[in-house]
mmCIF file of the N, C-alpha and C atoms, coordinates in Angstrom:
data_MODEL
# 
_entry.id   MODEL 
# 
loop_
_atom_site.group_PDB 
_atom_site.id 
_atom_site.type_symbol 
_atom_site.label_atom_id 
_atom_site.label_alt_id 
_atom_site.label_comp_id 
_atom_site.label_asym_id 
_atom_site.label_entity_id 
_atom_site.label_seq_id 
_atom_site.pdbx_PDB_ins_code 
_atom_site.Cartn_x 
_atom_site.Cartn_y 
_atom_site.Cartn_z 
_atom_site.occupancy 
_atom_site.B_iso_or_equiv 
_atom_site.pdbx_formal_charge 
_atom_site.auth_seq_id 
_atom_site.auth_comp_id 
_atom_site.auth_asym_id 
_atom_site.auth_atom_id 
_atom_site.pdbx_PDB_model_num 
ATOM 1   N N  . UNK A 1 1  ? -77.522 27.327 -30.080 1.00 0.00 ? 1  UNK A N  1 
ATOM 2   C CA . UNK A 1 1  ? -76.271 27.934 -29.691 1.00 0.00 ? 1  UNK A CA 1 
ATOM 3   C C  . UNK A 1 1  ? -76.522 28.928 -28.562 1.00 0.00 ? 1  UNK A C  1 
ATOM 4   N N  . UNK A 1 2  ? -75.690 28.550 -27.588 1.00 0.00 ? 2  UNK A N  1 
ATOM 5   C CA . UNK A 1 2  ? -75.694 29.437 -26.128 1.00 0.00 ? 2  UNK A CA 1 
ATOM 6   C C  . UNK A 1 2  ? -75.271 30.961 -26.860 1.00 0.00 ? 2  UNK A C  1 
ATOM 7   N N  . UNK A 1 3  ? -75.670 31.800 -25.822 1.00 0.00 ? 3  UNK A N  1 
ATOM 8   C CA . UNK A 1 3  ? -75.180 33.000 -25.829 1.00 0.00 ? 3  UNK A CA 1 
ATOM 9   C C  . UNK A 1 3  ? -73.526 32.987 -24.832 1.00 0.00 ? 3  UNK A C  1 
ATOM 10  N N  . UNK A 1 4  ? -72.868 33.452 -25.160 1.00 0.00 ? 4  UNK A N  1 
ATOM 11  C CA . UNK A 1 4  ? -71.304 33.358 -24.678 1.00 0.00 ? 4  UNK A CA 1 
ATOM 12  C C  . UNK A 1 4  ? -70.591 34.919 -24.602 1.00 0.00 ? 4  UNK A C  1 
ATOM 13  N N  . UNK A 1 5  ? -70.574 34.758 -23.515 1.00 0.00 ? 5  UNK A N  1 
ATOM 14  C CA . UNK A 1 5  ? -69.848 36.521 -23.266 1.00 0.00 ? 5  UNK A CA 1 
ATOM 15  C C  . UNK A 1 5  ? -70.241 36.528 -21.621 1.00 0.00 ? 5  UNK A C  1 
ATOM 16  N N  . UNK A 1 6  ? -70.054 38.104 -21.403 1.00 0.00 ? 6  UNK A N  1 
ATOM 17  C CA . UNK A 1 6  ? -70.005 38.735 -20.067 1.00 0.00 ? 6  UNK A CA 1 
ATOM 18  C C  . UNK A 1 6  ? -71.467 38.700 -19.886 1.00 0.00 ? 6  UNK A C  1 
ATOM 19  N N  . UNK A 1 7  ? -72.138 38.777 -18.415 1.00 0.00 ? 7  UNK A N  1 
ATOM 20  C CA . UNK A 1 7  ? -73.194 38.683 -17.957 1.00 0.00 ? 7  UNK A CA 1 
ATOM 21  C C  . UNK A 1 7  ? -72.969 39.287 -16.591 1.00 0.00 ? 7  UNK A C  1 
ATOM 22  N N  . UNK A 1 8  ? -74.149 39.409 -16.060 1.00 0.00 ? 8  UNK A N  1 
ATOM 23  C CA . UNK A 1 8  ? -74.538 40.011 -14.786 1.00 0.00 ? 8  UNK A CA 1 
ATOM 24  C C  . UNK A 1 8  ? -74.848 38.577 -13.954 1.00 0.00 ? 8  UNK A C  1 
ATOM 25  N N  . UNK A 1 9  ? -74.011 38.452 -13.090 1.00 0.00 ? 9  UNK A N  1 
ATOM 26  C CA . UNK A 1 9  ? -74.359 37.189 -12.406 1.00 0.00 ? 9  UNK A CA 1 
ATOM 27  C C  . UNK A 1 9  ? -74.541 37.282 -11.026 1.00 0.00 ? 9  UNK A C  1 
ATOM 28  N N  . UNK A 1 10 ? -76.055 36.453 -10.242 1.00 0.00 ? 10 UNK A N  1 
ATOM 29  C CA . UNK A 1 10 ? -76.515 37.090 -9.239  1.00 0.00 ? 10 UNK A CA 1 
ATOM 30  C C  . UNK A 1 10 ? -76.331 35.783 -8.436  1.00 0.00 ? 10 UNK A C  1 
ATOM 31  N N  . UNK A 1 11 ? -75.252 35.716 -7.672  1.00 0.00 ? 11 UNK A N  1 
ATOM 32  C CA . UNK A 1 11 ? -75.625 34.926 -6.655  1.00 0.00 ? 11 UNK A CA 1 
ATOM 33  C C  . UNK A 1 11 ? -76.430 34.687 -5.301  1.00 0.00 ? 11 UNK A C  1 
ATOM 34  N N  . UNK A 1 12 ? -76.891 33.618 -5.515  1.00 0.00 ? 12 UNK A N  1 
ATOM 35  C CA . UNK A 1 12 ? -78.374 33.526 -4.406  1.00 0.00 ? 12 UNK A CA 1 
ATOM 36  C C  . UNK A 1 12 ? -78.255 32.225 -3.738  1.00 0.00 ? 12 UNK A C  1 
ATOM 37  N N  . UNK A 1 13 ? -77.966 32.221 -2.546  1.00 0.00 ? 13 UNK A N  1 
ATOM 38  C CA . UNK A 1 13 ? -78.089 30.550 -1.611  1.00 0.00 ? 13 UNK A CA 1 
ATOM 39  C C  . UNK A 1 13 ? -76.889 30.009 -2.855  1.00 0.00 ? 13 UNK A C  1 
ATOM 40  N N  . UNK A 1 14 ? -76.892 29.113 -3.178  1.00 0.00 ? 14 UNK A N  1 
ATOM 41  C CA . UNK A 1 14 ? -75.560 28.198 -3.888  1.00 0.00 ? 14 UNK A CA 1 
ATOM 42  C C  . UNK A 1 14 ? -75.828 28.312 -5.259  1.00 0.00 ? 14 UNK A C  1 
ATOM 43  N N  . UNK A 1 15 ? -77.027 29.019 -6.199  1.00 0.00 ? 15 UNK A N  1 
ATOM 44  C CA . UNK A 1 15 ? -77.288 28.839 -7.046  1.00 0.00 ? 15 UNK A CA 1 
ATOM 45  C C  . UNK A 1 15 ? -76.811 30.450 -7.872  1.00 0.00 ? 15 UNK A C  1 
ATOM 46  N N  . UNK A 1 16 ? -76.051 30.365 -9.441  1.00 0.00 ? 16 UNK A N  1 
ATOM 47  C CA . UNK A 1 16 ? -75.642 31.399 -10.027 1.00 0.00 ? 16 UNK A CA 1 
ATOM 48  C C  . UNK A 1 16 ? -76.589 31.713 -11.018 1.00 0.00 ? 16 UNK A C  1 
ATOM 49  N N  . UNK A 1 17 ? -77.459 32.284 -10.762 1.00 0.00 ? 17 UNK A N  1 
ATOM 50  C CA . UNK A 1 17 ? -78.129 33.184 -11.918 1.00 0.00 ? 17 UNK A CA 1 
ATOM 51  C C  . UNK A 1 17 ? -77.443 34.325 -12.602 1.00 0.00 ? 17 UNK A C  1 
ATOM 52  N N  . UNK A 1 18 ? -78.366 34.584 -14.125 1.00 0.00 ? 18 UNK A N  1 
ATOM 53  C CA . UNK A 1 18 ? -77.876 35.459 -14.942 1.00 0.00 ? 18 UNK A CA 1 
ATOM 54  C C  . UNK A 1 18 ? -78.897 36.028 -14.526 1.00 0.00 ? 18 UNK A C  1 
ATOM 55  N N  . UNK A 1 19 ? -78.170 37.780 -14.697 1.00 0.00 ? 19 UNK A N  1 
ATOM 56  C CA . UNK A 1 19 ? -79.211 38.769 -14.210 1.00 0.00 ? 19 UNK A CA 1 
ATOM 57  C C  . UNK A 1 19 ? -79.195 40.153 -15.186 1.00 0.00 ? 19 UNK A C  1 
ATOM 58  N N  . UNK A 1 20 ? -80.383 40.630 -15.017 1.00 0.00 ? 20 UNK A N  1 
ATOM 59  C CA . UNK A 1 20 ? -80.052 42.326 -15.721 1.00 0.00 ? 20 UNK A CA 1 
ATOM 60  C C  . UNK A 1 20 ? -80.876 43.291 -14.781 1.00 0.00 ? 20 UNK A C  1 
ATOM 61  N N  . UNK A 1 21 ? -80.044 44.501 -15.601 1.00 0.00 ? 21 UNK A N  1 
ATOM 62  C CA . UNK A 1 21 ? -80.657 45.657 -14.708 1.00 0.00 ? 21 UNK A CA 1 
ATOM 63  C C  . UNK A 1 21 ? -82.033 46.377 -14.812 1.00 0.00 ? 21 UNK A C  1 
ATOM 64  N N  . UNK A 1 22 ? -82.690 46.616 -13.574 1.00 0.00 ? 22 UNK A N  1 
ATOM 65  C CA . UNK A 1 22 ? -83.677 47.280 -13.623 1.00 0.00 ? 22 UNK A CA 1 
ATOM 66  C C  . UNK A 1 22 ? -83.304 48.781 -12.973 1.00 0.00 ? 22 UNK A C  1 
ATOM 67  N N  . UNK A 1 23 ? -84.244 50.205 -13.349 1.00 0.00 ? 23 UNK A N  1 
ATOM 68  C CA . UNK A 1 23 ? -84.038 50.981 -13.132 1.00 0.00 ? 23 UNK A CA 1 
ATOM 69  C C  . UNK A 1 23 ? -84.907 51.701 -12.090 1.00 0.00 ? 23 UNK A C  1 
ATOM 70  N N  . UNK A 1 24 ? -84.989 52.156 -11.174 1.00 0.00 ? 24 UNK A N  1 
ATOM 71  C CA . UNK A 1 24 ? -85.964 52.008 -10.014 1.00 0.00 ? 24 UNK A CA 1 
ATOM 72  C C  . UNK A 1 24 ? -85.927 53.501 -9.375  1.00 0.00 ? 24 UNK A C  1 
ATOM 73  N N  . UNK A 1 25 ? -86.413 54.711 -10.045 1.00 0.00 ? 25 UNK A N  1 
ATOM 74  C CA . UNK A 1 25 ? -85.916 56.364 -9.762  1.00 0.00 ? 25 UNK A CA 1 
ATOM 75  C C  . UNK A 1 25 ? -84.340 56.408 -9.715  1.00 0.00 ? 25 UNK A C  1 
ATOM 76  N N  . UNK A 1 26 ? -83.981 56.639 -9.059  1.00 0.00 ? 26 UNK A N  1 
ATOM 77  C CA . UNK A 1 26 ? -82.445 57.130 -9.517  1.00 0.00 ? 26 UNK A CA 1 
ATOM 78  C C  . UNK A 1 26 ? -81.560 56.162 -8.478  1.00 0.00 ? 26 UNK A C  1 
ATOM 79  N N  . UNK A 1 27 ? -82.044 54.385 -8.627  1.00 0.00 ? 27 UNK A N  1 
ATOM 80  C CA . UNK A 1 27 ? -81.208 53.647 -8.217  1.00 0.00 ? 27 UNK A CA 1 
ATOM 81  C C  . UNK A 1 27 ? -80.808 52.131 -9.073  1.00 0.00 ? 27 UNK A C  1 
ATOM 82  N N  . UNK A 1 28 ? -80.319 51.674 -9.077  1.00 0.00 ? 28 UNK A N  1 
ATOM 83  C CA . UNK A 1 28 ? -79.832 50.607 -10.597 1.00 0.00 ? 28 UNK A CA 1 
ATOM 84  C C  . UNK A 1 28 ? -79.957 49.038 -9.371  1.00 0.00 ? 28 UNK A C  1 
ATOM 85  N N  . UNK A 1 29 ? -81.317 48.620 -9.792  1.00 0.00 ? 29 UNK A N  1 
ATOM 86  C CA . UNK A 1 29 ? -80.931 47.006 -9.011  1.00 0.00 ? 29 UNK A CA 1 
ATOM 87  C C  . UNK A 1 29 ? -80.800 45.606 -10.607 1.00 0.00 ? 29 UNK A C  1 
ATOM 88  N N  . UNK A 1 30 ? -80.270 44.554 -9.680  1.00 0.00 ? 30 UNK A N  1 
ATOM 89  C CA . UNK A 1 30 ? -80.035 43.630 -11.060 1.00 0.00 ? 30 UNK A CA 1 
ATOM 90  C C  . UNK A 1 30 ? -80.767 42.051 -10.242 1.00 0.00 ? 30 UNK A C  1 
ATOM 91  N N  . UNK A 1 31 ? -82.055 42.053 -11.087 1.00 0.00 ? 31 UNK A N  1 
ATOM 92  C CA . UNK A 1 31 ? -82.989 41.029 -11.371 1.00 0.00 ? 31 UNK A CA 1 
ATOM 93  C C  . UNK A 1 31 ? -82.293 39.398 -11.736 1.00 0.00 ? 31 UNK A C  1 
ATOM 94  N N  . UNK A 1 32 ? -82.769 38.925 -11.258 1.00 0.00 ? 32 UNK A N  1 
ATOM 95  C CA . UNK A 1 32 ? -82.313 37.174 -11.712 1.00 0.00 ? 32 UNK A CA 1 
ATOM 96  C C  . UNK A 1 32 ? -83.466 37.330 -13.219 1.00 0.00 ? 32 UNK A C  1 
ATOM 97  N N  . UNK A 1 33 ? -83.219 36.674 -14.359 1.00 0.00 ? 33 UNK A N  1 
ATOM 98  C CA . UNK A 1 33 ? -83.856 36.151 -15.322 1.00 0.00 ? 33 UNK A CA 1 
ATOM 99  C C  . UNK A 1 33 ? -84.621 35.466 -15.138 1.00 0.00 ? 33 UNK A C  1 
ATOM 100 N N  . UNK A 1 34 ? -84.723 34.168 -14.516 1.00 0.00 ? 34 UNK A N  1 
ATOM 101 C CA . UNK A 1 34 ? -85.776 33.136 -14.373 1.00 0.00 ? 34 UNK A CA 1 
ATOM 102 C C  . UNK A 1 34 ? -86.866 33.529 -13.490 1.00 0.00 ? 34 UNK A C  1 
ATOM 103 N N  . UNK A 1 35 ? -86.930 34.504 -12.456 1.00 0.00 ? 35 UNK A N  1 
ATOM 104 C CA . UNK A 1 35 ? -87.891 34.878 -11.395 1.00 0.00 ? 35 UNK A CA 1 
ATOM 105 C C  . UNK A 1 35 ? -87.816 36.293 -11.138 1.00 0.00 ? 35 UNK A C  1 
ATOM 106 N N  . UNK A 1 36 ? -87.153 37.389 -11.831 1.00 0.00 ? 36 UNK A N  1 
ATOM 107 C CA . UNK A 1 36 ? -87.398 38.395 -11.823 1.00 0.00 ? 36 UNK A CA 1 
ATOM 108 C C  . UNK A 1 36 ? -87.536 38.727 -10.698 1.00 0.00 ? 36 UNK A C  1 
ATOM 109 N N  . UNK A 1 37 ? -86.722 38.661 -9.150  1.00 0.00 ? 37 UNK A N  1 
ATOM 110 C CA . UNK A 1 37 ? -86.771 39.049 -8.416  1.00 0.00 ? 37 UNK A CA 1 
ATOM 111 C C  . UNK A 1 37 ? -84.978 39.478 -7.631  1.00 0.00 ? 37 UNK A C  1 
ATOM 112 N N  . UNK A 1 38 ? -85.606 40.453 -6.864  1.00 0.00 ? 38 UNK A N  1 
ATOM 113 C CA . UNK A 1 38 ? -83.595 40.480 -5.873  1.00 0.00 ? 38 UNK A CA 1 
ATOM 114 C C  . UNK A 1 38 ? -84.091 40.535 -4.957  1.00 0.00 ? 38 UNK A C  1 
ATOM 115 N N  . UNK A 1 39 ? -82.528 40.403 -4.171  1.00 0.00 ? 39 UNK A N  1 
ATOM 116 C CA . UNK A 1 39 ? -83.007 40.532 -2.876  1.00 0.00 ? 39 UNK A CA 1 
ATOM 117 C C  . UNK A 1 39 ? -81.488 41.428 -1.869  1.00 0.00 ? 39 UNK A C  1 
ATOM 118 N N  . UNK A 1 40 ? -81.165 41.823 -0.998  1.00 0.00 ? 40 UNK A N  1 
ATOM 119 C CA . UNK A 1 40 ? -80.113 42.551 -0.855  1.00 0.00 ? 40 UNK A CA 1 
ATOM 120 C C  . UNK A 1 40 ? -79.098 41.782 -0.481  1.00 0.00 ? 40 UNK A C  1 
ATOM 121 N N  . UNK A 1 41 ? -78.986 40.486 0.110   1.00 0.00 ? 41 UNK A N  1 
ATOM 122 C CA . UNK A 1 41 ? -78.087 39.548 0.350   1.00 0.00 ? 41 UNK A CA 1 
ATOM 123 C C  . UNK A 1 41 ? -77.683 39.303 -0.893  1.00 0.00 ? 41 UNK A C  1 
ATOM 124 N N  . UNK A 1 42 ? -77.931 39.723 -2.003  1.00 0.00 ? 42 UNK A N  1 
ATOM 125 C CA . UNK A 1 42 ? -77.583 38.415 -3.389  1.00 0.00 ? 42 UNK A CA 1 
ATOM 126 C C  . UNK A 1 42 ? -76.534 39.006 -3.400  1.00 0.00 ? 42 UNK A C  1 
ATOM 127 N N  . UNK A 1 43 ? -75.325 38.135 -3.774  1.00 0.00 ? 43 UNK A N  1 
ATOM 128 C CA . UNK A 1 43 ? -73.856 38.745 -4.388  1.00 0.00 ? 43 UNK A CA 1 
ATOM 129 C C  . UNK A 1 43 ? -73.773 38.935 -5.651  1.00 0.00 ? 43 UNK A C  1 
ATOM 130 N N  . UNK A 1 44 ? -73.903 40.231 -6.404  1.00 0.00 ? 44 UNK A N  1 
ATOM 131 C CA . UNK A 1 44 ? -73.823 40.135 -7.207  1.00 0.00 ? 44 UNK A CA 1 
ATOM 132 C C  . UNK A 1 44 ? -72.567 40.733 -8.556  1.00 0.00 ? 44 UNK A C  1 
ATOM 133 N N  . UNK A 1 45 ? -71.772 40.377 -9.914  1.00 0.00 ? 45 UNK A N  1 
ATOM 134 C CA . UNK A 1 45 ? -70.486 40.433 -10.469 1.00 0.00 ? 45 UNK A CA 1 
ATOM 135 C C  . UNK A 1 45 ? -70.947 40.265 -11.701 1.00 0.00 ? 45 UNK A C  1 
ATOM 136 N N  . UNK A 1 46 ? -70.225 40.507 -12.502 1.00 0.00 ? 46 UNK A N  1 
ATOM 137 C CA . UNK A 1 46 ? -69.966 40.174 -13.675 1.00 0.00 ? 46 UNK A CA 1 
ATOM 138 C C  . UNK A 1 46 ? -69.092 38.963 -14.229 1.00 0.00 ? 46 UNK A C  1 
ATOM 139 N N  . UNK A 1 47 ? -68.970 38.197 -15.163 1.00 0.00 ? 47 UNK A N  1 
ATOM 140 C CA . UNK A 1 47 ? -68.488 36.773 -15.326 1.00 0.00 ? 47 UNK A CA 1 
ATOM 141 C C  . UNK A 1 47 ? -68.971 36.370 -16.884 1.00 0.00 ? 47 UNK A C  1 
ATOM 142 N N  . UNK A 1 48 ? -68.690 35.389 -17.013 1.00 0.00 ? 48 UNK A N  1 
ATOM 143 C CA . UNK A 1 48 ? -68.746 34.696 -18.417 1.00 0.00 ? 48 UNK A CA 1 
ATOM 144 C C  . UNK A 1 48 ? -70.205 33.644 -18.311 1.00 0.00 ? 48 UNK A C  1 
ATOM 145 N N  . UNK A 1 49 ? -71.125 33.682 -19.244 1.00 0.00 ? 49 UNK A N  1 
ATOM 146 C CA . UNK A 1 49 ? -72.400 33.130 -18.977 1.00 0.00 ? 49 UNK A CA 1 
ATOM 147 C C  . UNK A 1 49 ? -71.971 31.327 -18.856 1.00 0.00 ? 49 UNK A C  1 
ATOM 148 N N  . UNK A 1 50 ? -70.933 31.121 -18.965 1.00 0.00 ? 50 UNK A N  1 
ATOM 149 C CA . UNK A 1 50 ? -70.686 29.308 -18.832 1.00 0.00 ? 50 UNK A CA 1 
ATOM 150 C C  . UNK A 1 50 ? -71.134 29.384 -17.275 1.00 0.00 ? 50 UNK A C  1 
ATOM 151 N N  . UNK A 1 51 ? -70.343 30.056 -16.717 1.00 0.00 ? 51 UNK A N  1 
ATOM 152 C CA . UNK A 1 51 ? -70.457 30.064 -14.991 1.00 0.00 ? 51 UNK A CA 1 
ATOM 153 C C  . UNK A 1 51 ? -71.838 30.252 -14.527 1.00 0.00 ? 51 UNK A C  1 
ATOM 154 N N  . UNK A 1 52 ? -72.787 30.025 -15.161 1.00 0.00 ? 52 UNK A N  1 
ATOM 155 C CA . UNK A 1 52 ? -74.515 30.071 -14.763 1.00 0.00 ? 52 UNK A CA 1 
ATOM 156 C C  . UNK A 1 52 ? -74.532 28.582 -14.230 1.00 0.00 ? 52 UNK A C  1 
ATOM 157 N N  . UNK A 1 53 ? -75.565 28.243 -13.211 1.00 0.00 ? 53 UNK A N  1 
ATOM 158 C CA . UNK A 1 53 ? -75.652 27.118 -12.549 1.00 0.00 ? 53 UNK A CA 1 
ATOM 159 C C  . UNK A 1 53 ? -77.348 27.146 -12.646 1.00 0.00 ? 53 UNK A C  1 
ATOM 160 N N  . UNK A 1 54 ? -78.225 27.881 -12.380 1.00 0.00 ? 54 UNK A N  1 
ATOM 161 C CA . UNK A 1 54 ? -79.407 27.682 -12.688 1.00 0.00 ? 54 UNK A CA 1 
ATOM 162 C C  . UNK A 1 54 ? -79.856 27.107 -13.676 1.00 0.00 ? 54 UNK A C  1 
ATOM 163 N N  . UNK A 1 55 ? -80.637 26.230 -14.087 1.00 0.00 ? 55 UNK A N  1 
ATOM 164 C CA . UNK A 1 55 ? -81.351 25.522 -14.807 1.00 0.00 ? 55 UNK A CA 1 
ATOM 165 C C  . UNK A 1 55 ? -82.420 26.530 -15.708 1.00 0.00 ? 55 UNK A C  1 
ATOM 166 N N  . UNK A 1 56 ? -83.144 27.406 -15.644 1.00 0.00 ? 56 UNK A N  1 
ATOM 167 C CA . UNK A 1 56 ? -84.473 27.940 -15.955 1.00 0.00 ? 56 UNK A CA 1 
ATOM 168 C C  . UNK A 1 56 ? -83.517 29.012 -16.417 1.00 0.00 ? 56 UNK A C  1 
ATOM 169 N N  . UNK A 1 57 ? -82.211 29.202 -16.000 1.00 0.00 ? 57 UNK A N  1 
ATOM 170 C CA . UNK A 1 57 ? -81.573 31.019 -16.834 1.00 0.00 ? 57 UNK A CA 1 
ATOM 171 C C  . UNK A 1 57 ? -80.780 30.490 -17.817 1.00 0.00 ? 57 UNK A C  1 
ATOM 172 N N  . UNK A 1 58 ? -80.183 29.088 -18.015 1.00 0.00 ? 58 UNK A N  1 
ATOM 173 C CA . UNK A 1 58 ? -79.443 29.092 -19.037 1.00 0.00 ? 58 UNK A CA 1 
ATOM 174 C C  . UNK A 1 58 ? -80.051 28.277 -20.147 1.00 0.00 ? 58 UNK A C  1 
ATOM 175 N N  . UNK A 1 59 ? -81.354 27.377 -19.892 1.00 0.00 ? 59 UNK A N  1 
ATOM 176 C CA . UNK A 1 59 ? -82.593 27.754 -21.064 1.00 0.00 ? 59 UNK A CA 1 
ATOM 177 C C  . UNK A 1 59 ? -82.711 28.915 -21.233 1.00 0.00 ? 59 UNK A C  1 
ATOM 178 N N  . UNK A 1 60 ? -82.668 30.126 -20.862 1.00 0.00 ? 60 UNK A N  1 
ATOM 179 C CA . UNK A 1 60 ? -83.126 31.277 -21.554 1.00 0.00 ? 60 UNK A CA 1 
ATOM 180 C C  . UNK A 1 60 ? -82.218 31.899 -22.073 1.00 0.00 ? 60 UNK A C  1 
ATOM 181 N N  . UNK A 1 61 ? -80.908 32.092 -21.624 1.00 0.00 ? 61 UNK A N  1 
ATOM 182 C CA . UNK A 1 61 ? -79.550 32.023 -22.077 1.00 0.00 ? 61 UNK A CA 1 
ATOM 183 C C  . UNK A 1 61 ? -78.989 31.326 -23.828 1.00 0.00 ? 61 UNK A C  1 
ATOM 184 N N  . UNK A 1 62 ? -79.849 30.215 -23.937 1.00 0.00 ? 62 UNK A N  1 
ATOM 185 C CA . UNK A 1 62 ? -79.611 29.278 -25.116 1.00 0.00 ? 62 UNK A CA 1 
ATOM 186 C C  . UNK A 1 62 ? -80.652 30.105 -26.397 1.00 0.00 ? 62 UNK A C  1 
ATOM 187 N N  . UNK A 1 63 ? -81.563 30.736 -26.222 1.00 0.00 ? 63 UNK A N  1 
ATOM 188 C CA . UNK A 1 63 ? -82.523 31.598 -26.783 1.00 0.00 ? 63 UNK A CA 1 
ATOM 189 C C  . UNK A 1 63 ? -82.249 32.877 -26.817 1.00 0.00 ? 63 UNK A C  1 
ATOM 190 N N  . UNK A 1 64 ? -80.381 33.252 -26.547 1.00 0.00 ? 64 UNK A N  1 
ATOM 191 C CA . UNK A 1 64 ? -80.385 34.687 -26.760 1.00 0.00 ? 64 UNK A CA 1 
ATOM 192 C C  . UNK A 1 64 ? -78.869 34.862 -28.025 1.00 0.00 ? 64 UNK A C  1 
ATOM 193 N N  . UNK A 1 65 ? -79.462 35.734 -28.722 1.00 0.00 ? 65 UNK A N  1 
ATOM 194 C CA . UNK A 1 65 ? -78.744 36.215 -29.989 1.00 0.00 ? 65 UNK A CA 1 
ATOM 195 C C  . UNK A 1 65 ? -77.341 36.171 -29.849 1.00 0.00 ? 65 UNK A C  1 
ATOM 196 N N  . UNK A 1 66 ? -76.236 36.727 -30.449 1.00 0.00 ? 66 UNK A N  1 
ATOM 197 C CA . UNK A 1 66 ? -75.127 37.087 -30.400 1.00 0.00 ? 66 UNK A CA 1 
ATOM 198 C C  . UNK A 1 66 ? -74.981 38.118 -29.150 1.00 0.00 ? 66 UNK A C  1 
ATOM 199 N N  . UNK A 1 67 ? -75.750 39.279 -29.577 1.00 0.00 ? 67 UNK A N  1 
ATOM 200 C CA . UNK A 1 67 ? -75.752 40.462 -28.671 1.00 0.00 ? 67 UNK A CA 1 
ATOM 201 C C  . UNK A 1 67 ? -76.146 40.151 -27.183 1.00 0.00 ? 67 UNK A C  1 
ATOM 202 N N  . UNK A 1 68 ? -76.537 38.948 -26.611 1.00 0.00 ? 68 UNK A N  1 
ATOM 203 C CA . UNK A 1 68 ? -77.191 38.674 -25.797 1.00 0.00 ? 68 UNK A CA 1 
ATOM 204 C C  . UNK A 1 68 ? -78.397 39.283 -25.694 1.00 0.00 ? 68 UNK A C  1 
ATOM 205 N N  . UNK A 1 69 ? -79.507 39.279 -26.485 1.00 0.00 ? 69 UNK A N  1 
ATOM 206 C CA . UNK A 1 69 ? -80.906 39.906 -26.596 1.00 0.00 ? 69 UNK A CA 1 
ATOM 207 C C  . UNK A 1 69 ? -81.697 38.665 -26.755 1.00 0.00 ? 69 UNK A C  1 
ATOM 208 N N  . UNK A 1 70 ? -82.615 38.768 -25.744 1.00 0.00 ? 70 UNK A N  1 
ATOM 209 C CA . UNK A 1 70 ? -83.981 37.372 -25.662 1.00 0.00 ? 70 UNK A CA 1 
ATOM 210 C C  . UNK A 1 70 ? -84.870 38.194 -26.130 1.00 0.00 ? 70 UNK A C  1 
ATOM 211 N N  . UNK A 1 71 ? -86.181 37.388 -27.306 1.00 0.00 ? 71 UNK A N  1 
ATOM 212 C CA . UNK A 1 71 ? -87.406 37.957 -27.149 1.00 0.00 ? 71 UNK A CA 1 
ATOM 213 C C  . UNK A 1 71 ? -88.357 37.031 -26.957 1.00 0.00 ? 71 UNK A C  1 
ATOM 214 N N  . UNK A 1 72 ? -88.626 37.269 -25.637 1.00 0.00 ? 72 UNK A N  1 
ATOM 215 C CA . UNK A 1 72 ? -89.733 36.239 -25.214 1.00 0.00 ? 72 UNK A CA 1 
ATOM 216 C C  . UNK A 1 72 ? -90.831 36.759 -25.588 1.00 0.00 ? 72 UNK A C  1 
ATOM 217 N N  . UNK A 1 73 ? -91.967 35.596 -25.903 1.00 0.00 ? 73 UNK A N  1 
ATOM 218 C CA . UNK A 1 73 ? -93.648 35.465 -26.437 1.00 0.00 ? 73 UNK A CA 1 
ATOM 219 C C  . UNK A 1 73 ? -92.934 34.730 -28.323 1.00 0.00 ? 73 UNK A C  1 
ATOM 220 N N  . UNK A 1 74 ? -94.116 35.031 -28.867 1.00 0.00 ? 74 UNK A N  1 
ATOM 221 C CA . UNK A 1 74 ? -94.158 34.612 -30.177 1.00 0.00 ? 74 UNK A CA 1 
ATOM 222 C C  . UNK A 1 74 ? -92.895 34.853 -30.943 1.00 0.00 ? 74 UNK A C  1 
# 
């Protein structure tokens, strides 16, 4: 069962990743899930996790709780 709710969604070139925030001294950037990277072109919103288009974030998406919480490793 997918995780279903609001998400951080990072658009990049044509592809919609789910994203979260990192905290970086006293500035807030938001990471893609699958590659843990940004970049300043990405557009990024809030949205409903159906609207994910990446392949590698909504496998990880399918592995997250109610609360939307992943715990990756063992």
């Amino acid at each position: 069962m997918a995780f279903t709710g609001l998400v951080n969604i990072v658009k990049r070139k044509k592809l919609l990743h789910c994203g979260f925030k990192v905290r970086l001294g006293g500035d807030v950037k938001i990471a893609s899930v699958c590659n843990n990277t940004w970049n300043l072109a990405d557009e990024v919103y809030e949205d409903i996790s159906s609207s994910v288009t990446c392949k590698r974030c909504k496998k990880i998406l399918e592995k997250a709780d109610e609360d939307g919480c992943v715990r990756k490793g063992r």
